[in-house]
ROVOZA-595198 format. One record per residue (C-alpha): residue number from 1; x, y, z. Coordinates in pm, 1 decimal. Last residue first. Example, Ala and Ser with C-alpha at 12.3 -4.5 7.8 and 13.67 -1.06 7.14 Angstrom:
BEGIN
- 2, 1367.0, -106.0, 714.0 $
- 1, 1230.0, -450.0, 780.0 $
This chain:
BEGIN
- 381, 1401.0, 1699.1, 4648.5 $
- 380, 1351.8, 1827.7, 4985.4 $
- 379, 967.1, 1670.7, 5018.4 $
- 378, 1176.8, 1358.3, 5010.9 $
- 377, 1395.6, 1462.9, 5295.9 $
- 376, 1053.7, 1523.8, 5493.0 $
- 375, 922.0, 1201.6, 5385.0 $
- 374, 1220.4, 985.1, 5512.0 $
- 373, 1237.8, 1183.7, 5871.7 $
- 372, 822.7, 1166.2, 5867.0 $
- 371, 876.4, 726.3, 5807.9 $
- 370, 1147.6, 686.5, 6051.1 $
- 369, 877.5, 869.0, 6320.5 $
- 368, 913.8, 1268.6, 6456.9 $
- 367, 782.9, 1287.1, 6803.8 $
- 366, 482.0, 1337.2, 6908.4 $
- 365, 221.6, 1596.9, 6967.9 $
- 364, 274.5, 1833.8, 6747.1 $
- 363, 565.9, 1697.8, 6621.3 $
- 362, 924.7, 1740.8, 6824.3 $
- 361, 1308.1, 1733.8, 6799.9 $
- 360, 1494.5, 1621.6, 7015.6 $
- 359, 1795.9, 1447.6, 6821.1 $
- 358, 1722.8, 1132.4, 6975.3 $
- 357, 1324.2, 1126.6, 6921.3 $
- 356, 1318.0, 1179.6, 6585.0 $
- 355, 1343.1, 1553.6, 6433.6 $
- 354, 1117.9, 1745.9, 6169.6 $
- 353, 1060.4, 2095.7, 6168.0 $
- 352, 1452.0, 2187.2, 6302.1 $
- 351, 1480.9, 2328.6, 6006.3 $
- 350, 1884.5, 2246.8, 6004.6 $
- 349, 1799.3, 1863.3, 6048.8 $
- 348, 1565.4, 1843.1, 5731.6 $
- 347, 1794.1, 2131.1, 5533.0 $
- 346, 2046.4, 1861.0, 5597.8 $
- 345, 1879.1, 1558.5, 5424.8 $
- 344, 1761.5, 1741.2, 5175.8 $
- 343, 2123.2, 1891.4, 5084.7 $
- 342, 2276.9, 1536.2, 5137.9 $
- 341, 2030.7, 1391.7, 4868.0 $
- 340, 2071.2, 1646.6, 4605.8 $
- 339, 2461.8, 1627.1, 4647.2 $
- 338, 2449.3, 1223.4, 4593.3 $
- 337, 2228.4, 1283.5, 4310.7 $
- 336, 2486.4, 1548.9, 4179.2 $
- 335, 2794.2, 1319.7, 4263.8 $
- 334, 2731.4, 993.7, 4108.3 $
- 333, 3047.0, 850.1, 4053.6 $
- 332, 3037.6, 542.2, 4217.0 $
- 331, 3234.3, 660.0, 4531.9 $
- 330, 2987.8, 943.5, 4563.3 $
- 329, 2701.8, 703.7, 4526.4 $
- 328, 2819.7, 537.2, 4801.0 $
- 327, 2890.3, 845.3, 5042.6 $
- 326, 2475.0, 963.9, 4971.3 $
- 325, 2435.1, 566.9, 5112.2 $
- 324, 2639.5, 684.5, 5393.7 $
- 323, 2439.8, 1028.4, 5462.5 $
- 322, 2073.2, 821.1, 5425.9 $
- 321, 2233.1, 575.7, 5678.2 $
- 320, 2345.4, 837.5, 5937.6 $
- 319, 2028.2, 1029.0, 5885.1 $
- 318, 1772.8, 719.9, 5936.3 $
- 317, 1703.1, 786.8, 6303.5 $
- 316, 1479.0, 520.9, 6417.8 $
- 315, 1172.5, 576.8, 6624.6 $
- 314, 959.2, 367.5, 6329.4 $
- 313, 891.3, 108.2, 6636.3 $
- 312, 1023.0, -214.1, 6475.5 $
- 311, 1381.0, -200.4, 6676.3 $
- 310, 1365.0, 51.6, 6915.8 $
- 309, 1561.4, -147.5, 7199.3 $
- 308, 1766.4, -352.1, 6942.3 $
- 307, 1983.1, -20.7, 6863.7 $
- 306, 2204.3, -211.0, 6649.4 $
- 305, 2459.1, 37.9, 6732.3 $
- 304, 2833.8, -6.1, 6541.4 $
- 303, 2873.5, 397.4, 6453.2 $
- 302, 2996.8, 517.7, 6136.0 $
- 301, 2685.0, 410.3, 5933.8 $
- 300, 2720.8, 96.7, 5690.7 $
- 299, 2928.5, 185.8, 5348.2 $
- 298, 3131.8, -134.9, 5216.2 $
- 297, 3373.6, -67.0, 4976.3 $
- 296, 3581.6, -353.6, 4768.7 $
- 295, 3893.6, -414.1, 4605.2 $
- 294, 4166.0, -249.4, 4756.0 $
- 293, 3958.1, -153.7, 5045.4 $
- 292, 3731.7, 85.6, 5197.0 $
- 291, 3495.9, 97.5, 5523.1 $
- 290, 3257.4, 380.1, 5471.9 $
- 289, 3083.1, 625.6, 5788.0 $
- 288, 2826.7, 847.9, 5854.3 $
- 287, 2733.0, 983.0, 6187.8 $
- 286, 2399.2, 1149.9, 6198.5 $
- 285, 2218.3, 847.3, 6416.1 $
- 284, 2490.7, 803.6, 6623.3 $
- 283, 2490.5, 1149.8, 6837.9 $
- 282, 2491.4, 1473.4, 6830.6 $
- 281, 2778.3, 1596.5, 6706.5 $
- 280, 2978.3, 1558.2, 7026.9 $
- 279, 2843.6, 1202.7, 7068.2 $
- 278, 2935.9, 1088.8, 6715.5 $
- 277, 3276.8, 1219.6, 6786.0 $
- 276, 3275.6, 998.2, 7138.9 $
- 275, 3133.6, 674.4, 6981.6 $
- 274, 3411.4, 746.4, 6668.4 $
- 273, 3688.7, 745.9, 6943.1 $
- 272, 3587.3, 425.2, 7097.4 $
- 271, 3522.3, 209.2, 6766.3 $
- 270, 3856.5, 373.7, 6642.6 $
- 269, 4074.1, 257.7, 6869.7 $
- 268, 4369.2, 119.7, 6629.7 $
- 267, 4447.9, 500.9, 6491.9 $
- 266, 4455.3, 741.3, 6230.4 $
- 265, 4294.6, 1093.2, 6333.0 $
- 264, 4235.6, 1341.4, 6088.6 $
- 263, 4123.5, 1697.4, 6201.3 $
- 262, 4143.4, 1723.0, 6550.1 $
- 261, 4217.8, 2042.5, 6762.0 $
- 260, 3813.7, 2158.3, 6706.8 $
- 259, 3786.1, 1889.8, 6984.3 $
- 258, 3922.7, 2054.3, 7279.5 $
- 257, 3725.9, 1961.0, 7597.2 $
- 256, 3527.9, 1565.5, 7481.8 $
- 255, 3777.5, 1466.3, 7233.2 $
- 254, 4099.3, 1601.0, 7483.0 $
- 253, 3963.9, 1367.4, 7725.3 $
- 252, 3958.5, 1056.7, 7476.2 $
- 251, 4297.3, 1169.5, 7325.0 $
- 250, 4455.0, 1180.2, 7668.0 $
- 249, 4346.9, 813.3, 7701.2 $
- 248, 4471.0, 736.6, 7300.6 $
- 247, 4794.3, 845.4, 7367.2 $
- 246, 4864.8, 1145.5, 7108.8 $
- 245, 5071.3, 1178.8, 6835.4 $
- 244, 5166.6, 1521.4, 6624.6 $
- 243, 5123.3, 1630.6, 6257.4 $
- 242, 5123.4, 1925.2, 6070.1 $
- 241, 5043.2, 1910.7, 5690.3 $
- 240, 5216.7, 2132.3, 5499.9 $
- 239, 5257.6, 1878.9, 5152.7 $
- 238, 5642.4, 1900.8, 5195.8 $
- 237, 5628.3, 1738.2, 5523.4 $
- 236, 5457.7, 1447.7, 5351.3 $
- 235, 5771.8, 1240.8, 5315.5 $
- 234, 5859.7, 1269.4, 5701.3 $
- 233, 5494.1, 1210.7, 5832.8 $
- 232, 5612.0, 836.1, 5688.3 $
- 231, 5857.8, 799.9, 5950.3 $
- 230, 5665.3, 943.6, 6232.3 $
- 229, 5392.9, 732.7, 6119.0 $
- 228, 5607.2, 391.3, 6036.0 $
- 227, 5761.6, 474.5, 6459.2 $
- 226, 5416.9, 503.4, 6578.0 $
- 225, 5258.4, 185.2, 6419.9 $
- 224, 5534.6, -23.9, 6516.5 $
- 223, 5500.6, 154.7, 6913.1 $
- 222, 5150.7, 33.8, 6892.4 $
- 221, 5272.2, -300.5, 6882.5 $
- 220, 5599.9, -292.4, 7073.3 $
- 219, 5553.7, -101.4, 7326.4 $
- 218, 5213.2, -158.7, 7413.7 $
- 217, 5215.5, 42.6, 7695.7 $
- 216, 5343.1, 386.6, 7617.0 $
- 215, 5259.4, 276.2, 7259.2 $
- 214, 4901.9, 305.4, 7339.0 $
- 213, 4789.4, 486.0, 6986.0 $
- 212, 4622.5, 808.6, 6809.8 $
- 211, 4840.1, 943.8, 6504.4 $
- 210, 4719.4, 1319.1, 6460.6 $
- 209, 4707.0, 1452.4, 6095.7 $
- 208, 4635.6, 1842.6, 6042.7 $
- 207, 4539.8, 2021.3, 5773.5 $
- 206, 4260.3, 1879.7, 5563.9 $
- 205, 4196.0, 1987.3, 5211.5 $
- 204, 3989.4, 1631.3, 5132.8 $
- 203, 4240.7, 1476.9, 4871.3 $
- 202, 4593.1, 1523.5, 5106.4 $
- 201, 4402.5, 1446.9, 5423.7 $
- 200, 4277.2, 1108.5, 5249.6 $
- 199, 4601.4, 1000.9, 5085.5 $
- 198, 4751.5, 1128.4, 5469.0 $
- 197, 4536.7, 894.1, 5585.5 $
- 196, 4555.8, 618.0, 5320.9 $
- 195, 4932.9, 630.1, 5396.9 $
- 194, 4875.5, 576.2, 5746.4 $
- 193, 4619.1, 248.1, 5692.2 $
- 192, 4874.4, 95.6, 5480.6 $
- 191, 5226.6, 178.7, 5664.5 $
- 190, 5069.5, -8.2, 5956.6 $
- 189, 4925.4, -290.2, 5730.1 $
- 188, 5296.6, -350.3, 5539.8 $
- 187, 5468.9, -299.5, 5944.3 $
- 186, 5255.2, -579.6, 6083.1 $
- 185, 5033.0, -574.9, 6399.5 $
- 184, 4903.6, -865.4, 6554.9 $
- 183, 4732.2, -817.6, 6873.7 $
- 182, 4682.3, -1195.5, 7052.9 $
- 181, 4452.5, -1240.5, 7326.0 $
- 180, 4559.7, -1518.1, 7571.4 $
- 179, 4312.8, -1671.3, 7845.5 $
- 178, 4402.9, -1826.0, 8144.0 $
- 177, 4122.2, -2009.7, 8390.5 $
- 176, 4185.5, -2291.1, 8255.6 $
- 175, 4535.7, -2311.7, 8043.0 $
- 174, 4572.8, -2159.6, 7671.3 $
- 173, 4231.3, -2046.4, 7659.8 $
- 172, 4272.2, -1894.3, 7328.8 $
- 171, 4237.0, -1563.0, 7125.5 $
- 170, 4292.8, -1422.4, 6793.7 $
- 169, 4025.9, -1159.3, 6652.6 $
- 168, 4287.1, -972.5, 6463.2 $
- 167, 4051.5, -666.5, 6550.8 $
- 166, 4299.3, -578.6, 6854.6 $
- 165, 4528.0, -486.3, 6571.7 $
- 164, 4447.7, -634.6, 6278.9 $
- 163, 4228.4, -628.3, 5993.3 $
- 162, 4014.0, -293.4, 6041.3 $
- 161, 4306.8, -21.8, 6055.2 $
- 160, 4078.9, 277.6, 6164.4 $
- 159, 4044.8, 643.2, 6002.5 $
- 158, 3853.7, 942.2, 6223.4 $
- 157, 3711.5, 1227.8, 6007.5 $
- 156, 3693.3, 1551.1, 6172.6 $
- 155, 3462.8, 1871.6, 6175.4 $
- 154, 3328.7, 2035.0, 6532.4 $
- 153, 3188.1, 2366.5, 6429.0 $
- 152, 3012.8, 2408.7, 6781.2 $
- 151, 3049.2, 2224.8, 7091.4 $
- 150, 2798.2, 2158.2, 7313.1 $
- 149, 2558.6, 2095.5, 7058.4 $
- 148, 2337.1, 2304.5, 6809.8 $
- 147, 2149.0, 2134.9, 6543.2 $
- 146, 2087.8, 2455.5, 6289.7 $
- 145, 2416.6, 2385.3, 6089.3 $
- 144, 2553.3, 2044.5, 6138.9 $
- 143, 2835.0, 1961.9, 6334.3 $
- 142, 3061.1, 1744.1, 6166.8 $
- 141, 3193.0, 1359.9, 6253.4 $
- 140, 3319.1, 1188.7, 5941.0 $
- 139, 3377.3, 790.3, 6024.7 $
- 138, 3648.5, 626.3, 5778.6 $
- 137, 3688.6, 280.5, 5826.1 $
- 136, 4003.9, 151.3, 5650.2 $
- 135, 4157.2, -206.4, 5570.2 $
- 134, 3857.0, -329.2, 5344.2 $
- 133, 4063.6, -655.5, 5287.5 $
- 132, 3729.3, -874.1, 5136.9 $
- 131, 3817.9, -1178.9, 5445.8 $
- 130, 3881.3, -904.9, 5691.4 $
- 129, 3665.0, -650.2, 5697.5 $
- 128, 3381.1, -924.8, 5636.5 $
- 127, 3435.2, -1134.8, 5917.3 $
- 126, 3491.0, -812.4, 6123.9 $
- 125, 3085.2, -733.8, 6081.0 $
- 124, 3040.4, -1105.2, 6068.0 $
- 123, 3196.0, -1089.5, 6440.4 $
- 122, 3300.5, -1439.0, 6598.4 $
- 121, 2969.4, -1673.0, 6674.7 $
- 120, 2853.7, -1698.2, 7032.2 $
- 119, 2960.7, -1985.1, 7284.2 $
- 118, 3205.7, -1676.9, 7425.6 $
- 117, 2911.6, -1478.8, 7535.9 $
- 116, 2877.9, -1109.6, 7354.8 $
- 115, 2655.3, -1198.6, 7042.5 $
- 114, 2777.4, -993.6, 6728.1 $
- 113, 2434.3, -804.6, 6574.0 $
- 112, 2509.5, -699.2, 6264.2 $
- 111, 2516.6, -321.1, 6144.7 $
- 110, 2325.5, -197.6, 5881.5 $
- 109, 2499.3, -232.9, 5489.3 $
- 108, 2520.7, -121.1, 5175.4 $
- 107, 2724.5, -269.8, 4940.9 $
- 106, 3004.4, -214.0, 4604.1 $
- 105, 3229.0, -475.8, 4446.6 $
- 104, 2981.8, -631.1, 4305.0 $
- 103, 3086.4, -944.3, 4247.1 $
- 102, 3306.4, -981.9, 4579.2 $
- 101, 3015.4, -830.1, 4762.7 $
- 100, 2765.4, -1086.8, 4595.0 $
- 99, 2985.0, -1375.0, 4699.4 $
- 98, 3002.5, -1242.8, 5063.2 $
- 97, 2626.9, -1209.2, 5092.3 $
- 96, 2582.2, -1535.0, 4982.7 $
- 95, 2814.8, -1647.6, 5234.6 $
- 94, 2637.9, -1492.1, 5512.3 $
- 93, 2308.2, -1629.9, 5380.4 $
- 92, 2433.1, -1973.5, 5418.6 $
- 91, 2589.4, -1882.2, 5771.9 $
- 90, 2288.6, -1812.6, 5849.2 $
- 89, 2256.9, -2033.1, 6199.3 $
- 88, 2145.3, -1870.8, 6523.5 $
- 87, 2004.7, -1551.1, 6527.9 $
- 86, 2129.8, -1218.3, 6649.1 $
- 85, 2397.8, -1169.2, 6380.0 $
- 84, 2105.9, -1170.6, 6075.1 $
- 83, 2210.8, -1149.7, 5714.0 $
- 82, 1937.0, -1041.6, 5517.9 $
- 81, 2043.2, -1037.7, 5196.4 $
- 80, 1959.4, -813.0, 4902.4 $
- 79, 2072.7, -743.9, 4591.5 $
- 78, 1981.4, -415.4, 4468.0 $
- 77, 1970.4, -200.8, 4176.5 $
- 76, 2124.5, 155.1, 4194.4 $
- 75, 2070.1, 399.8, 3867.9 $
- 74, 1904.1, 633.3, 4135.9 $
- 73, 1545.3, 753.8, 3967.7 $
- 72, 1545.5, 1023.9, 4254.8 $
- 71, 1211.4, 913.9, 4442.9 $
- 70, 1360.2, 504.8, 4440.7 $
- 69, 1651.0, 627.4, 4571.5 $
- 68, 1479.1, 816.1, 4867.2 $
- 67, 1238.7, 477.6, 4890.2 $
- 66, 1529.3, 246.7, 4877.9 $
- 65, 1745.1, 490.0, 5171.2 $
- 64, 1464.7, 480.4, 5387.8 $
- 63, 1427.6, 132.3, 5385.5 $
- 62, 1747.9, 47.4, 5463.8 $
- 61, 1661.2, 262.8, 5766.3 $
- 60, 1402.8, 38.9, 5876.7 $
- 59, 1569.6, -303.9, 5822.2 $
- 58, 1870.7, -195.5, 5978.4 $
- 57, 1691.8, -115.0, 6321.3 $
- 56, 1791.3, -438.4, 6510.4 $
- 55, 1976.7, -675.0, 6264.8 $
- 54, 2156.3, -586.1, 5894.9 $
- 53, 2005.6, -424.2, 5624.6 $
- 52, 2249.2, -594.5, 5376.9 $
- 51, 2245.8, -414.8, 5028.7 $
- 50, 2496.3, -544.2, 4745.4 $
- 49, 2480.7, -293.1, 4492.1 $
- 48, 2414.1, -345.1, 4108.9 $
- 47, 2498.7, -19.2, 3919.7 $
- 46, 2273.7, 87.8, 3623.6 $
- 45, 2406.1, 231.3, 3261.0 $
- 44, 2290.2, -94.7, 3120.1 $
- 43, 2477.2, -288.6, 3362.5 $
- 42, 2780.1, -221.1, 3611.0 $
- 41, 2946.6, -390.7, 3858.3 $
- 40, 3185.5, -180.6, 4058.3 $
- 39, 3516.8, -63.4, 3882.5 $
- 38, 3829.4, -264.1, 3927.1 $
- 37, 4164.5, -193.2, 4083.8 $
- 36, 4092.6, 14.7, 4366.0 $
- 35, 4301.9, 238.0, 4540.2 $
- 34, 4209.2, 582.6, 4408.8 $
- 33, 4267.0, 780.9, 4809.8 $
- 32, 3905.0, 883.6, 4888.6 $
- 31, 3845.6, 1247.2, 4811.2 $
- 30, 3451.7, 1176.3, 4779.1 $
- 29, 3415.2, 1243.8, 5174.1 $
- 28, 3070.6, 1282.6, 5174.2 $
- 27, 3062.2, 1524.1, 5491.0 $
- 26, 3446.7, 1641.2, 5498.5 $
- 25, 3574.6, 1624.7, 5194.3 $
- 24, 3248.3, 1766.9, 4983.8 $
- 23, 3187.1, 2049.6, 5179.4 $
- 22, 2848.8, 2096.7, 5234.5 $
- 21, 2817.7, 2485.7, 5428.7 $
- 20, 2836.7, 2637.2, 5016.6 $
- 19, 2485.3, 2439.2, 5001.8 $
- 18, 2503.0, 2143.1, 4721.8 $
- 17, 2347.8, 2238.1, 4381.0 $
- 16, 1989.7, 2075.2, 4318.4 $
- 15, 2018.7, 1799.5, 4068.2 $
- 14, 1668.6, 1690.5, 4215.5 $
- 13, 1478.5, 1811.2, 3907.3 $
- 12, 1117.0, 1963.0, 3889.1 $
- 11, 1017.0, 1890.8, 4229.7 $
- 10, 837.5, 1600.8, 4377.5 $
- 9, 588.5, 1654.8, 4671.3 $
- 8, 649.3, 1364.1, 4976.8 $
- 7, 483.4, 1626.9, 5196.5 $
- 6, 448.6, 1376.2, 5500.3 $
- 5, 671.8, 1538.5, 5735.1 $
- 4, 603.8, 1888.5, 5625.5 $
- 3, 655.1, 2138.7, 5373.2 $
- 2, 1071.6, 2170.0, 5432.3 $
- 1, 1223.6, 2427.3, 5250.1 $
């Protein structure tokens, strides 16, 4: 029970059980497929986490997540960098970053700012995908009890190849006037990202694997990544999951009329398709998400908004960040602070008592602030 937005009270323990509504594999998603080699960096019984708040309202929801941690006694210790996108220069900080991801193993992140004009840098947020190899984003979109939508019961986790693909980040000006993008796609990265997805479907109790792609255009690329799913659906056939394709246009419409049909969805799009789950669950700032490698994982929220427009003004949903951080302790192993967490943070949204401006919700007054969101799930504990 909620006591208010600025009842930061402590309980007696915050190993509360999760709710029976909190399924692990499809709001935490703990069942990730065992890929990597070596275990995060660990000290004295405490983990050391890369943390990079990132630009526009990073700062503030980082934040959020320090002072929940700090509540619980997390065994998390932080090395922070404040990589910037929206500045010029920092590629000093950038690499710093970078060296403590590849020592850690393990970071938090906001999302970086990537300029639009072509005198801008390339994406940091890609730069890292694809120099540390963490092939897979995994955004979870579920409804969540108490926070009605249009559609109710909505529940499935969307899986995108991060290294190549349209995110090869290859293009030229081969004449003036005439630019050339190149897509590279590769049958090793295509049977990758699919395997992880039925890994993932496999772990997580889900039924149903749909292959989104363009193959009736891009014949050749997206029809690679077709024929190694239809091939490799074959050797999980025994497992009963169903599986089908769909054209990623059709897929878009069927999103926003059918979506309960969806359950795991591997595919090349998924910065489009994750902007139209988060929008059916109501909206970005609830939407957690993890990119995972071989090596590494990176956990950042599922959808890529810097949201520069409320930057500074403590309007900021924090839920998507709090949810991905809960995803990070998960993947280190620590389930019943992570369960503690996501249980606060849902009996906040469910009550209804305490809501920032995006998810409607109302104050006496005002709306809810970044700071009454953080105290409220606090109060939870």
């Amino acid at each position: 029970m909620v006591l208010g937005p600025l009842a930061a009270i402590a309980r007696p323990s915050v190993l509360r059980p999760s709710q029976q509504a909190l399924r692990t594999a499809t709001t935490l998603s703990a069942g990730f497929p065992k890929i990597s080699k070596r275990l995060p960096t660990k000290y004295g019984g405490v983990y050391t986490v890369t943390l990079i708040p990132g630009d526009g309202i990073g700062a503030e929801i980082t934040d959020s997540v320090k002072e929940i941690f700090e509540h619980v006694n997390a065994p998390i210790e932080w090395e922070q960098y404040d990589v910037s996108g929206a500045t010029p220069g920092g590629e000093g900080v950038f690499k710093q970053a970078m060296e403590s991801l590849q020592r850690n193993r393990v970071g938090l992140k906001g999302i970086l700012y990537t300029p639009i004009d072509h005198a801008g840098h390339n994406s940091w947020n890609v730069a890292m995908r694809q120099q540390l190899d963490i092939y897979a984003s995994v955004v979870l979109c579920k409804s969540i009890k108490g926070f009605p939508t249009r559609h109710s019961n909505v529940d499935f986790a969307i899986i995108r190849e991060n290294t190549e693909g349209e995110y090869s980040g290859l293009e030229h000006q081969s004449f003036p006037g005439v630019v050339e993008s190149l897509k590279v796609s590769t049958r090793f990265k295509a049977e990758r990202i699919i395997r992880f997805a039925f890994d993932f479907a496999l772990k997580n109790d889900r039924k149903k694997v749909t292959m989104v792609h363009k193959a009736n255009i891009m014949k050749l690329g997206d029809g690679l990544y077709l024929n190694t799913f239809r091939r490799i659906a074959e050797e999980y056939k025994s497992s009963g999951i169903q599986t089908n394709d769909m054209i990623v246009d059709n897929t878009s419409m069927q999103l926003v009329a059918k979506p309960h049909q969806f359950d795991v969805m591997p595919n090349l799009y998924g910065a489009i398709v994750s902007n139209i789950g988060a929008a059916l669950v109501g909206g970005p700032g609830i939407v957690p998400g993890c990119n995972i490698g071989r090596e590494y994982a990176l956990f950042e929220p599922g959808c890529r908004h810097v949201a520069k427009d409320i930057m500074g003004t403590n309007k900021a949903n924090p839920a998507a960040m709090i949810l991905s951080a809960t995803m990070m302790l998960r993947h280190l192993g620590l389930d019943a602070i992570a369960n503690a967490i996501t249980t606060s943070t849902y009996d906040v949204i469910s009550t209804g008592k305490v809501r920032t401006k995006d998810m409607g919700g109302k104050l006496p007054r005002r709306n809810a602030t970044t700071s009454d969101f953080t105290a409220a799930v606090i109060a939870g504990l």
